[in-house]
Every structure is written in C-alpha cells, then in structure tokens.
PDB file of N, CA, C and O in Angstrom:
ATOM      1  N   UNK A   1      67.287  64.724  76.320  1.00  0.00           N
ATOM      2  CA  UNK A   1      67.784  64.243  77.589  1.00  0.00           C
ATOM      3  C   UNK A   1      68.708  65.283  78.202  1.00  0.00           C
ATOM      4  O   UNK A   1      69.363  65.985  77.433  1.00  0.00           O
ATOM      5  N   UNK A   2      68.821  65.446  79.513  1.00  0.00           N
ATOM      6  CA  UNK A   2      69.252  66.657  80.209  1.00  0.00           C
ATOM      7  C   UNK A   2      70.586  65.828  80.745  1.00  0.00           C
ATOM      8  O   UNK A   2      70.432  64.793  81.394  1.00  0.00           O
ATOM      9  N   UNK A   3      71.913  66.349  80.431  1.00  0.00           N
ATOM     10  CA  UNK A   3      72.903  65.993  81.196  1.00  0.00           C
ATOM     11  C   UNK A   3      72.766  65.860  82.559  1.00  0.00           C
ATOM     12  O   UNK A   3      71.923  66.498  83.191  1.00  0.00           O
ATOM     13  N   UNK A   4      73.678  64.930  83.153  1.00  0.00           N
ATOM     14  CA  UNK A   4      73.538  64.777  84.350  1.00  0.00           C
ATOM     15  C   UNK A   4      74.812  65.424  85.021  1.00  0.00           C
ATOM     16  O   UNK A   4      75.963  65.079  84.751  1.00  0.00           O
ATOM     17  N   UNK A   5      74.418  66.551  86.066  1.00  0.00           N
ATOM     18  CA  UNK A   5      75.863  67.236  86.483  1.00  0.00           C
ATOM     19  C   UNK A   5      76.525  66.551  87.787  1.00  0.00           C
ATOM     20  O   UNK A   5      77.563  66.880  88.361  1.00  0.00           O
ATOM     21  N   UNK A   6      75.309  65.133  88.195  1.00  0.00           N
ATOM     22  CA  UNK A   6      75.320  65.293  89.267  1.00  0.00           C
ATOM     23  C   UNK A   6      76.361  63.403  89.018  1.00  0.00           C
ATOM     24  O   UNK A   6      76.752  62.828  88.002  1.00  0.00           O
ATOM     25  N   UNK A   7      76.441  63.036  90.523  1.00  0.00           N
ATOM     26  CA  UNK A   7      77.520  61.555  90.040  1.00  0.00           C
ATOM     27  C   UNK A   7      76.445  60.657  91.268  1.00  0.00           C
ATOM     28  O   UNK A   7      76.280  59.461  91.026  1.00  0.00           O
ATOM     29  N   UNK A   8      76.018  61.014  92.045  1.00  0.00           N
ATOM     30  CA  UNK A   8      75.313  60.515  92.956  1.00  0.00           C
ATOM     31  C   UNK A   8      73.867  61.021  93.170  1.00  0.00           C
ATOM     32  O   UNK A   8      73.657  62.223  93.328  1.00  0.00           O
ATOM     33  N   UNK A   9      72.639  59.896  93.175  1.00  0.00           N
ATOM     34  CA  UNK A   9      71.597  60.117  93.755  1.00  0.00           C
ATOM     35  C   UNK A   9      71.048  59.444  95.027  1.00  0.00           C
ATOM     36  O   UNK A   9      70.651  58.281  95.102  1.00  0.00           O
ATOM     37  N   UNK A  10      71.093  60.499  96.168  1.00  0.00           N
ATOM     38  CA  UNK A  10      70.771  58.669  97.050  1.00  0.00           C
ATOM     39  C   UNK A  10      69.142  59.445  97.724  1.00  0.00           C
ATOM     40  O   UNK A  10      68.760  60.608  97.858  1.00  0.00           O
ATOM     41  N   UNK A  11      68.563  58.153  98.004  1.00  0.00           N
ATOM     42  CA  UNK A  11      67.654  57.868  98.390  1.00  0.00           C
ATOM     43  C   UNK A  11      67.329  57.719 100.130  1.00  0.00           C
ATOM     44  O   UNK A  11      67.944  56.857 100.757  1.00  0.00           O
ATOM     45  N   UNK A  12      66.515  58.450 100.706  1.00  0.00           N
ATOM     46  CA  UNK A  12      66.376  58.175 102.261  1.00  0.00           C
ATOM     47  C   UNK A  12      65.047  58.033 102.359  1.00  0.00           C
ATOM     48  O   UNK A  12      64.305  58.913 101.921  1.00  0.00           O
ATOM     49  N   UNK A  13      64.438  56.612 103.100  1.00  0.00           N
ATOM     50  CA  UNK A  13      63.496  55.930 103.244  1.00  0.00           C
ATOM     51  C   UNK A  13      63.783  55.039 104.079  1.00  0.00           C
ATOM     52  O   UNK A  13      64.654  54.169 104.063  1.00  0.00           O
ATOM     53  N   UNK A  14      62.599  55.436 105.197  1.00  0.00           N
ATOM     54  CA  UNK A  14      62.613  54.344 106.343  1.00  0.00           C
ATOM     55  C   UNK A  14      63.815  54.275 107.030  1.00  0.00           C
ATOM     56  O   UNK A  14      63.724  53.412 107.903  1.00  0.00           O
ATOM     57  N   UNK A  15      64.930  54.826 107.015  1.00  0.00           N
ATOM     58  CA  UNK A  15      65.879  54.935 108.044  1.00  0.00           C
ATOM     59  C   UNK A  15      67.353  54.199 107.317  1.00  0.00           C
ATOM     60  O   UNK A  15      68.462  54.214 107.853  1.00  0.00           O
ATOM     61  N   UNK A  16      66.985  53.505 105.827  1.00  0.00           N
ATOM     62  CA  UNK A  16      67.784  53.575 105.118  1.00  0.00           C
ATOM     63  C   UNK A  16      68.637  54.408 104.188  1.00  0.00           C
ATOM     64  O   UNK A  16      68.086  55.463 103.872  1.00  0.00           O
ATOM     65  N   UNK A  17      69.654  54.244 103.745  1.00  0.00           N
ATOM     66  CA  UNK A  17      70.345  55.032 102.675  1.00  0.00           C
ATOM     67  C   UNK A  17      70.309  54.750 101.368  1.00  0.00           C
ATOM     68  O   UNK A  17      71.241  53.963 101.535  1.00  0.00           O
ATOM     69  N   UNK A  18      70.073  54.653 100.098  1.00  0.00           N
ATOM     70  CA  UNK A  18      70.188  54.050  99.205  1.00  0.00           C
ATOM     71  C   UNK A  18      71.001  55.026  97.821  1.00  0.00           C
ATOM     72  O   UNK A  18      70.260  55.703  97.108  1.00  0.00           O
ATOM     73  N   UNK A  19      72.459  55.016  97.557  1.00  0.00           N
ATOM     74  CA  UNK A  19      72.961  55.526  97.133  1.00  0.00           C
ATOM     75  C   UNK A  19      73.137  54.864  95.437  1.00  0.00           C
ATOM     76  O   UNK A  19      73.186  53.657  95.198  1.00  0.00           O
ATOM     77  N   UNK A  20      73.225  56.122  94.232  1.00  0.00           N
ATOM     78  CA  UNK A  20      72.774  55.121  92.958  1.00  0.00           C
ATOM     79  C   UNK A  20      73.602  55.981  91.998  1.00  0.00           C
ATOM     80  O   UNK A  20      73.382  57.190  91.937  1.00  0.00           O
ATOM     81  N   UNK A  21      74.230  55.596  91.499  1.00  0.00           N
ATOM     82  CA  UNK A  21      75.406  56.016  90.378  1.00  0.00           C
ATOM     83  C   UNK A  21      75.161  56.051  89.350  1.00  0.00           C
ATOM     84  O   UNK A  21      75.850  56.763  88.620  1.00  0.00           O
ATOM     85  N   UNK A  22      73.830  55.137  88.692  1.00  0.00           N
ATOM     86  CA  UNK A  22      73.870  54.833  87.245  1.00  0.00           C
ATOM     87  C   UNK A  22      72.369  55.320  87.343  1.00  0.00           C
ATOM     88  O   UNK A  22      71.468  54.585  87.748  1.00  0.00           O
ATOM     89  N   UNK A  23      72.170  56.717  86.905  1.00  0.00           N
ATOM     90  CA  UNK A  23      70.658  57.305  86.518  1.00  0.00           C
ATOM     91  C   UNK A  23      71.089  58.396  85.566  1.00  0.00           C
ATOM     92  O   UNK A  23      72.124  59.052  85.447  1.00  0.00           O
ATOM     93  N   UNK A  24      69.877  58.356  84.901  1.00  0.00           N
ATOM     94  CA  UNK A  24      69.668  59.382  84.202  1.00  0.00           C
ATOM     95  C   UNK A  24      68.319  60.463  84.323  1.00  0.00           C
ATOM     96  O   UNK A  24      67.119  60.196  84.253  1.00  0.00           O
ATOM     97  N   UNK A  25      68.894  61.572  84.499  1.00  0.00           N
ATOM     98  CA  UNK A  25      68.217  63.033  85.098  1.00  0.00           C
ATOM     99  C   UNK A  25      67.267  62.835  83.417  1.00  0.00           C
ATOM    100  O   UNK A  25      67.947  62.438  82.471  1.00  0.00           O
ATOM    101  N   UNK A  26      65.902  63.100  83.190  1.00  0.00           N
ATOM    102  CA  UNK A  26      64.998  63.641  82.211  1.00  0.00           C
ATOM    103  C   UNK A  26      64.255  65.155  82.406  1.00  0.00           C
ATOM    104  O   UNK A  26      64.231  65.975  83.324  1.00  0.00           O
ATOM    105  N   UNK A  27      63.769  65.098  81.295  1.00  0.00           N
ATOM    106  CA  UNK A  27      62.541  66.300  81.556  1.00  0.00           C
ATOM    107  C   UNK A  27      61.739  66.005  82.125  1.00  0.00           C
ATOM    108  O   UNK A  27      61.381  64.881  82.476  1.00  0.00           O
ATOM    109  N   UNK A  28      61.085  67.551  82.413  1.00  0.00           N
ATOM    110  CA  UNK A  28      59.800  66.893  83.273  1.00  0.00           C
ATOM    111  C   UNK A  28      59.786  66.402  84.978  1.00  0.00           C
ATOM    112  O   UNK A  28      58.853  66.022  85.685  1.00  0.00           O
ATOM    113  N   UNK A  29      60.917  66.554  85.204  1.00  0.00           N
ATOM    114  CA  UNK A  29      61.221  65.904  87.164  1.00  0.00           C
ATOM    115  C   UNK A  29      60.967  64.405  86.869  1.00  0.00           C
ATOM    116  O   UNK A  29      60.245  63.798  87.660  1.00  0.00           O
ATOM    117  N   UNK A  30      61.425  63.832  85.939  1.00  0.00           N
ATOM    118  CA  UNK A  30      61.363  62.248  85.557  1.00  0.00           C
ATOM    119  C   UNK A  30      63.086  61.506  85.927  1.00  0.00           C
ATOM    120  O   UNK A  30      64.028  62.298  85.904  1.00  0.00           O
ATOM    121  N   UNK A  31      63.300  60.400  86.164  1.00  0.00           N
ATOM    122  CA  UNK A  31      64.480  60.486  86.763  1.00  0.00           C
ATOM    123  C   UNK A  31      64.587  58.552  85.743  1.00  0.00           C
ATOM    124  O   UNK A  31      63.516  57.987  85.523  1.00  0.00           O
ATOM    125  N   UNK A  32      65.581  58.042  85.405  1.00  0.00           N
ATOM    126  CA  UNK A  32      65.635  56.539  85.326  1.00  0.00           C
ATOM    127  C   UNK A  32      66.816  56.116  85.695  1.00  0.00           C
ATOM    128  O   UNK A  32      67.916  56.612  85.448  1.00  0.00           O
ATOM    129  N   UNK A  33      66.549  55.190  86.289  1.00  0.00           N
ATOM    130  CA  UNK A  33      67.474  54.680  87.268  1.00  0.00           C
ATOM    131  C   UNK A  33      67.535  53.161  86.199  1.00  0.00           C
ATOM    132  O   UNK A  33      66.722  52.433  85.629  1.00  0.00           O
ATOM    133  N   UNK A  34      69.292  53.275  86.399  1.00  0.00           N
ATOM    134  CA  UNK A  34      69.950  51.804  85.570  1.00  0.00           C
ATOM    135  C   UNK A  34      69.027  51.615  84.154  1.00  0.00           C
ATOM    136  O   UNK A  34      69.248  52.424  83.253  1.00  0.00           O
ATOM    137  N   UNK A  35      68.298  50.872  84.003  1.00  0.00           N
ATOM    138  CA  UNK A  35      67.805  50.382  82.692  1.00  0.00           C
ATOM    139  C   UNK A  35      66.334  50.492  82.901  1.00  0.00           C
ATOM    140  O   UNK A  35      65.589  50.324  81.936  1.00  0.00           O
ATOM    141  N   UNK A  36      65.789  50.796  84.245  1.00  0.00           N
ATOM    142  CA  UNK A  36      64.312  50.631  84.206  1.00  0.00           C
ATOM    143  C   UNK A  36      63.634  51.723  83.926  1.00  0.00           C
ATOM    144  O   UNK A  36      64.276  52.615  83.373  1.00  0.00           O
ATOM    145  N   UNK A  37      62.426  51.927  84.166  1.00  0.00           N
ATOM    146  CA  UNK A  37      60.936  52.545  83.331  1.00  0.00           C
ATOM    147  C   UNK A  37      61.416  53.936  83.724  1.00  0.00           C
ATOM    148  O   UNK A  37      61.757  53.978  84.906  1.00  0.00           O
ATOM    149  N   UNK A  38      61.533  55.040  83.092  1.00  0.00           N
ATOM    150  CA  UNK A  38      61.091  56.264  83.916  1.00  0.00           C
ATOM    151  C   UNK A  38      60.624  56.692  85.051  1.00  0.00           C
ATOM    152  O   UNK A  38      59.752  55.864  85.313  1.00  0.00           O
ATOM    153  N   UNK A  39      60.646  57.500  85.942  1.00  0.00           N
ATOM    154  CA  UNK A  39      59.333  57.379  87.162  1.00  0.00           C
ATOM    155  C   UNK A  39      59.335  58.760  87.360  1.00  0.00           C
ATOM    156  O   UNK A  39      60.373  59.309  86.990  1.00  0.00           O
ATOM    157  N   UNK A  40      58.287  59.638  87.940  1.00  0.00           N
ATOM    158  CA  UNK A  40      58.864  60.884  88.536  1.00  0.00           C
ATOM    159  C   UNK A  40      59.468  60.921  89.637  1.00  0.00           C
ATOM    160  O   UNK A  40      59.307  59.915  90.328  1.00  0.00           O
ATOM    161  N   UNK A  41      60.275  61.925  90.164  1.00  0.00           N
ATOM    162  CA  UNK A  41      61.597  62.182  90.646  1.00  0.00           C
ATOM    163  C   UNK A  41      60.798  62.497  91.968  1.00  0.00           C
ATOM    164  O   UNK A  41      61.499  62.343  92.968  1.00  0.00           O
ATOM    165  N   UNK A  42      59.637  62.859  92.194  1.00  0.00           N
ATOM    166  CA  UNK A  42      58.688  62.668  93.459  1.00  0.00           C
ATOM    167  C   UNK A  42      58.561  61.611  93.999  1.00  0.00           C
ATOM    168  O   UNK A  42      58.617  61.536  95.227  1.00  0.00           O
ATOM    169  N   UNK A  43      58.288  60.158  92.949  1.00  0.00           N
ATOM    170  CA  UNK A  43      57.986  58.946  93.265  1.00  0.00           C
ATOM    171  C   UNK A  43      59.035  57.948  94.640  1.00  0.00           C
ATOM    172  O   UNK A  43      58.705  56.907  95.209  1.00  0.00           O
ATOM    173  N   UNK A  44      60.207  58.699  94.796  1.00  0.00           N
ATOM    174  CA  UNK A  44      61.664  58.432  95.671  1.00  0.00           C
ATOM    175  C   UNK A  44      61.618  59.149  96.701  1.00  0.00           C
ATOM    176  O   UNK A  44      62.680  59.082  97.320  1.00  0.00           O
ATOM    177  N   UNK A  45      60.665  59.985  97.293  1.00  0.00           N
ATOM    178  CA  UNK A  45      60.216  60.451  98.469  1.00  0.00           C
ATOM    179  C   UNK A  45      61.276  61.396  98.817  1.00  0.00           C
ATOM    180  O   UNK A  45      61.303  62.441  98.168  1.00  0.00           O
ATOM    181  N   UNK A  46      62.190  61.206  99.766  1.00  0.00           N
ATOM    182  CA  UNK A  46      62.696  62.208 100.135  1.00  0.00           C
ATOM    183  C   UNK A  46      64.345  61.705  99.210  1.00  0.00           C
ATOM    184  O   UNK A  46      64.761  60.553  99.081  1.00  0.00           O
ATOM    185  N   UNK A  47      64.845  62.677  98.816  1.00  0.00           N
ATOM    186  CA  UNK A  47      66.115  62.406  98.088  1.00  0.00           C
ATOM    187  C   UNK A  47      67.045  63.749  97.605  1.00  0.00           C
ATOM    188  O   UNK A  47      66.540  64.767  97.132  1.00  0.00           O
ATOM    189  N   UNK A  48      68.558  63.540  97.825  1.00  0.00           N
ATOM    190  CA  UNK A  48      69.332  64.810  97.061  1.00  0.00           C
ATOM    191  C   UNK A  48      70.289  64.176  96.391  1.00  0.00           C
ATOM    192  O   UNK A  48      70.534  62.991  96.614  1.00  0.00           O
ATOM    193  N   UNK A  49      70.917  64.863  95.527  1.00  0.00           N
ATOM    194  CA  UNK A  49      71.781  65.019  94.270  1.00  0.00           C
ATOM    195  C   UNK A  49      73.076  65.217  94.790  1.00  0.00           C
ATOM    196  O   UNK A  49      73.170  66.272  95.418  1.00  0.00           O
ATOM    197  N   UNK A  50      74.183  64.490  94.727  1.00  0.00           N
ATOM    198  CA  UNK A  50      75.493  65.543  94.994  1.00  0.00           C
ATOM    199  C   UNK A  50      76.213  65.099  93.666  1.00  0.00           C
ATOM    200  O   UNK A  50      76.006  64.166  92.890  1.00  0.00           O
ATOM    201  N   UNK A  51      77.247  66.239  93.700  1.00  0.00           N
ATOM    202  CA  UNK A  51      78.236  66.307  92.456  1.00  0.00           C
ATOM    203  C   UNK A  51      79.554  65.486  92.299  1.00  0.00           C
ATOM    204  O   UNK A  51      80.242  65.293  91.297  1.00  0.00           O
ATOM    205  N   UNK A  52      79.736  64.959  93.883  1.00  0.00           N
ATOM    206  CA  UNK A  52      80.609  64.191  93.812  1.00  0.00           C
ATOM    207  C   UNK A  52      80.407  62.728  94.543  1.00  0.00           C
ATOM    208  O   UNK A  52      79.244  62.633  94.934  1.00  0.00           O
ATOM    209  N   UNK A  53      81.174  61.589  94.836  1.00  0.00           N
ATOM    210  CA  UNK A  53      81.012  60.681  95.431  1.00  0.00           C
ATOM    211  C   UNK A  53      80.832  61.107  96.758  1.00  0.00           C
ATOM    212  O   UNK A  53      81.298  62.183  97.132  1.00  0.00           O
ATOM    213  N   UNK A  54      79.968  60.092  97.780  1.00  0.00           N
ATOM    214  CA  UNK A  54      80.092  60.418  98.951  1.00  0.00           C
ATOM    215  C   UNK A  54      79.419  59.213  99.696  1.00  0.00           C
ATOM    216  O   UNK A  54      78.539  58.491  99.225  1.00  0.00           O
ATOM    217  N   UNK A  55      79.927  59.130 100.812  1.00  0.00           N
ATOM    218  CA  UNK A  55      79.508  57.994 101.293  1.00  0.00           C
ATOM    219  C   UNK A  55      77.884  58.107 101.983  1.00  0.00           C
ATOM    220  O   UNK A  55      77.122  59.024 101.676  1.00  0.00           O
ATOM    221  N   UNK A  56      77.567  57.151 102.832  1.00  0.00           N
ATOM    222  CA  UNK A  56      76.136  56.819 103.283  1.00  0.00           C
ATOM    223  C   UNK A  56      76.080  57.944 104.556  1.00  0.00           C
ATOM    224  O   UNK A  56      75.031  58.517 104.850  1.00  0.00           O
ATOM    225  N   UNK A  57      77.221  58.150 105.187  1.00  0.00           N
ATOM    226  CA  UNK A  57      76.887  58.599 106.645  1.00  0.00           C
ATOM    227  C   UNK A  57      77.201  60.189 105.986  1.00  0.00           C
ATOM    228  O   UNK A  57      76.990  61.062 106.827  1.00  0.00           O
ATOM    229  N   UNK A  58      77.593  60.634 104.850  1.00  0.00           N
ATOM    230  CA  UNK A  58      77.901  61.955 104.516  1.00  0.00           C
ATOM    231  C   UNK A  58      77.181  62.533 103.933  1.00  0.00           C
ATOM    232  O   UNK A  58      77.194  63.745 103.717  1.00  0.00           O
ATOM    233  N   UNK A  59      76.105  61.402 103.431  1.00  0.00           N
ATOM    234  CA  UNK A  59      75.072  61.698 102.830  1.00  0.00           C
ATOM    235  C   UNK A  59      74.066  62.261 103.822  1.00  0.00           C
ATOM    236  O   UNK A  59      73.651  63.409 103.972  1.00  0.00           O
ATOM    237  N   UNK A  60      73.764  61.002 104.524  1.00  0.00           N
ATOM    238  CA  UNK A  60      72.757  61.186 105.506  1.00  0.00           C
ATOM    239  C   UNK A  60      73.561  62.412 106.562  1.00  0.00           C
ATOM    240  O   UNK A  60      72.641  62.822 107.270  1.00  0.00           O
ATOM    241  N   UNK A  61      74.613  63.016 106.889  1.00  0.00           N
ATOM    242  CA  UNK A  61      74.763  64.042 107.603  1.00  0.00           C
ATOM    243  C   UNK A  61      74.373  65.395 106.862  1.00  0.00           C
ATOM    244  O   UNK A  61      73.602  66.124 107.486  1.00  0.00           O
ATOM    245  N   UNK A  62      74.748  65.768 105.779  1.00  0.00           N
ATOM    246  CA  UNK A  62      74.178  66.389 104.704  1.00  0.00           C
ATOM    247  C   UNK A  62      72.867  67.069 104.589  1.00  0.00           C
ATOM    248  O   UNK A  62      72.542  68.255 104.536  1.00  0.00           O
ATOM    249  N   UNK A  63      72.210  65.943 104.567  1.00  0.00           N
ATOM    250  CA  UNK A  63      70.604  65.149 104.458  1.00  0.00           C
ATOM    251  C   UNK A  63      69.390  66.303 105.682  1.00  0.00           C
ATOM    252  O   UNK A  63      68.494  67.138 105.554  1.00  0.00           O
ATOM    253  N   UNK A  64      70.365  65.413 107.086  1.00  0.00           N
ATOM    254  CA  UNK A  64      70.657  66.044 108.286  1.00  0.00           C
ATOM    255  C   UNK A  64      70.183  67.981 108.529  1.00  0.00           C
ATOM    256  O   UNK A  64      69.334  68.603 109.168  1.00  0.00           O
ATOM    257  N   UNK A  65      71.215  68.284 107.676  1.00  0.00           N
ATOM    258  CA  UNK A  65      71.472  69.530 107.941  1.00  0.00           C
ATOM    259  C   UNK A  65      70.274  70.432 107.320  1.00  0.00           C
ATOM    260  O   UNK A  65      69.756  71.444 107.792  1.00  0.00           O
ATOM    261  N   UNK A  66      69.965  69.657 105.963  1.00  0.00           N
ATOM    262  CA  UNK A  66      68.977  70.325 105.067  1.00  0.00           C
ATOM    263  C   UNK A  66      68.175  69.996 105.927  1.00  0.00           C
ATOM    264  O   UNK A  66      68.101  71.182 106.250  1.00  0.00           O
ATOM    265  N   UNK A  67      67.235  69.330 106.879  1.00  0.00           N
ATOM    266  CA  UNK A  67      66.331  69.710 107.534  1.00  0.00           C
ATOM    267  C   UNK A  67      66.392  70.411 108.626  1.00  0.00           C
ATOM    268  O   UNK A  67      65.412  70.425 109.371  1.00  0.00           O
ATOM    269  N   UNK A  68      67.336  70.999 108.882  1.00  0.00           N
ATOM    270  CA  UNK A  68      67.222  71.470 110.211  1.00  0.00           C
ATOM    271  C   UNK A  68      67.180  73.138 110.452  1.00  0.00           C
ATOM    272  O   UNK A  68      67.082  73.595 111.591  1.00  0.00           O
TER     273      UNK A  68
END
C-alpha cells in the first residue's frame, strides 16, 4: 500500500464538488475510498489531490486554473 501524501481528494462531476478525506491511494492508479471495493482512479472522471485541507470553491478555483 502506497502512503498517502495527500489529505484531500475531491471529485468534479456534473457541476458538483465532492470532497473525501478518508481514502486510500493503491497500486496500480486504484484508489479506495472509506471502506468500499477498490476502483480505478479513472473510474472518478475528472479529479485532483491536494496536500492540504481546502474548501469546495478553492478546490473548484484550482480545478479552474488547471484547465485553462
């Protein structure tokens, strides 16, 4: 199992934010979130990693920037 450096994963889909604290980073681009199944880290569509807490709109400004 690969440490996790990161404290936040959030999720952007459909115009939502979905921010997630309790995952664990695997091999392989496999990601598990809280207690459930494995999935690949593709399967969450568009998504980034930060190292520290951050809120929804700092995320998504962030988010923002990387596409532009």
């Amino acid at each position: 199992m690969l440490t996790n450096r990161y404290k936040v994963f959030a999720i952007f889909k459909n115009g939502n934010i979905i921010l997630i604290k309790n995952f664990k980073l695997l091999p392989d681009n496999y990601i598990q979130v809280d207690n459930y199944e494995p999935v690949p880290i593709e399967d969450y569509g568009d998504y980034m990693f930060f190292k520290d807490d951050i809120t929804k709109e700092e995320a998504f400004n962030l988010f923002l920037e990387k596409l532009c």
